[in-house]
TORKE-70163 format. One record per residue (C-alpha): residue in one letter; x, y, z. Coordinates in steps of 0.5 Angstrom, whole numbers. Example, Ala and Ser with C-alpha at 12.3 -4.5 7.8 and 13.67 -1.06 7.14 Angstrom:
BEGIN
A  25  -9  16
S  27  -2  14
% end
This chain:
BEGIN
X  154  189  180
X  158  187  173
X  157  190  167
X  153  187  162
X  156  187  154
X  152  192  153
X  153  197  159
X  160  197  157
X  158  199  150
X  154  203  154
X  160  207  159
X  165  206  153
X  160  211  149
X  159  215  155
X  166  215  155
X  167  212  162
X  170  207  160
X  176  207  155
X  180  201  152
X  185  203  146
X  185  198  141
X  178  197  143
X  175  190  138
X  168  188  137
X  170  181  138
X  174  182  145
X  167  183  149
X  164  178  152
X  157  177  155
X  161  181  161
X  167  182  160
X  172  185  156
X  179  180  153
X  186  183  154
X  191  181  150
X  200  180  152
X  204  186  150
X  210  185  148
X  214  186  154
X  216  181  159
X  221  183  166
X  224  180  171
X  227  182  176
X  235  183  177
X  235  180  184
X  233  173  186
X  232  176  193
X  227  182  193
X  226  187  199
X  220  191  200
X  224  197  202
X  228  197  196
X  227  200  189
X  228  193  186
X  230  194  179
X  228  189  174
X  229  188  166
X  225  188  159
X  225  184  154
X  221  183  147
X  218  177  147
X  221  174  140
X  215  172  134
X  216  164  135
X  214  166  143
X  218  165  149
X  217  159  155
X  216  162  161
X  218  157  168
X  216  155  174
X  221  160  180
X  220  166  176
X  216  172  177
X  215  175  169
X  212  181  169
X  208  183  164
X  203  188  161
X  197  188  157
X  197  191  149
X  191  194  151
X  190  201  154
X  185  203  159
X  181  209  163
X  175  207  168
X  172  213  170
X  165  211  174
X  166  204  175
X  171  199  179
X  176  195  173
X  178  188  176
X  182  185  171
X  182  176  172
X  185  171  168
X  181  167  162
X  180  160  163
X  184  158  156
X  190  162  160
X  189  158  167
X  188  151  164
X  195  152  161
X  198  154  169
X  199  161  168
X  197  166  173
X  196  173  171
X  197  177  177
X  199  175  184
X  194  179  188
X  192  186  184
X  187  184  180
X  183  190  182
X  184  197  179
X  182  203  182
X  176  208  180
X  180  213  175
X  187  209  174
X  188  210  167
X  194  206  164
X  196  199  161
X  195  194  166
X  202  190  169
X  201  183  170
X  204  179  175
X  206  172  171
X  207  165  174
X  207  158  172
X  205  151  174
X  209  149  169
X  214  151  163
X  210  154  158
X  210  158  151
X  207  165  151
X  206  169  144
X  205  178  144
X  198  178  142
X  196  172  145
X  189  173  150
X  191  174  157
X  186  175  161
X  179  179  161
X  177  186  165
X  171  186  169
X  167  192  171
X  163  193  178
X  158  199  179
X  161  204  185
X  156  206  190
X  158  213  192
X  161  219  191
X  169  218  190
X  172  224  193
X  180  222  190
X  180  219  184
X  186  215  182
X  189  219  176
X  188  225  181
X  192  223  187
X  198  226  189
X  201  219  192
X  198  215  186
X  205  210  184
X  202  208  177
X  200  213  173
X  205  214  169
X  204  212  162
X  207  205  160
X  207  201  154
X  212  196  158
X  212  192  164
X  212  196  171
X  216  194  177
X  214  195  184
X  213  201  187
X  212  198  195
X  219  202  197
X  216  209  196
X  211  208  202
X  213  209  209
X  213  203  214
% end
């Protein structure tokens, strides 16, 4: 079940759900806007390898935008940041954003109950596009849990996103063993 505008008021004033800034106006009928930070990355290599620490590198997005191209993975990071103690958060693109051609995330859409940060976005492109710090990115979605959570994310001691970050994060695969 997703929360409706006024469950997630609800949960906010609870405060089981946190999102700093938090504006009236972003909330929609069900969801929650989120807006681009203004920090994008790129990796430094054009071959990535899962087992390695690949390194990437921040930039400011200028006040006049920056174009992103097809080819490329940006990373990016919402303005916002989020908690979510009782419900499980996922994170989609708006419409606006993906009649442009820009993805948002490659596969991580869904975050984990208890994870408490701003949100990295994985960014792709169907064509060139030019993109603004502070511009609507996506909309977060919250579920209901059903059960007890035994481990929340923010108390897990193999959790790799945890530290607080106004930048984008790079991937941590290389910290888990295969």
């Amino acid at each position: 079940m997703i929360l409706s505008d006024s469950r997630i008021l609800e949960e906010i004033e609870k405060g089981t759900i946190i999102i700093e800034p938090f504006k009236r106006e972003c909330l929609g009928t069900n969801s929650y806007d989120v807006h681009l930070g203004k920090y994008l990355a790129t990796y430094k290599s054009r071959v990535l390898d899962a087992k390695a620490h690949n390194e990437i590198e921040h930039f400011e997005i200028p006040k006049d935008g920056y174009v992103l191209y097809p080819g490329t993975l940006y990373l990016g990071v919402t303005v916002e940041y989020t908690e979510t103690h009782g419900h499980v958060p996922f994170l989609e693109g708006k419409s606006s954003t993906g009649r442009l051609g820009i993805d948002i995330h490659a596969t991580a859409g869904k975050g984990d109950v208890g994870f408490c940060n701003t949100w990295t976005l994985e960014i792709s492109v169907a064509q060139p596009v030019r993109v603004y710090a502070g511009m609507p990115i996506g909309q977060l979605i919250y579920f209901v849990v059903e059960g007890k959570i035994e481990t929340m994310y923010n108390s897990k001691g193999n959790a790799k996103y945890n530290n607080k970050t106004t930048r984008p994060v790079e991937s941590m695969m290389w910290k888990n063993k295969f």
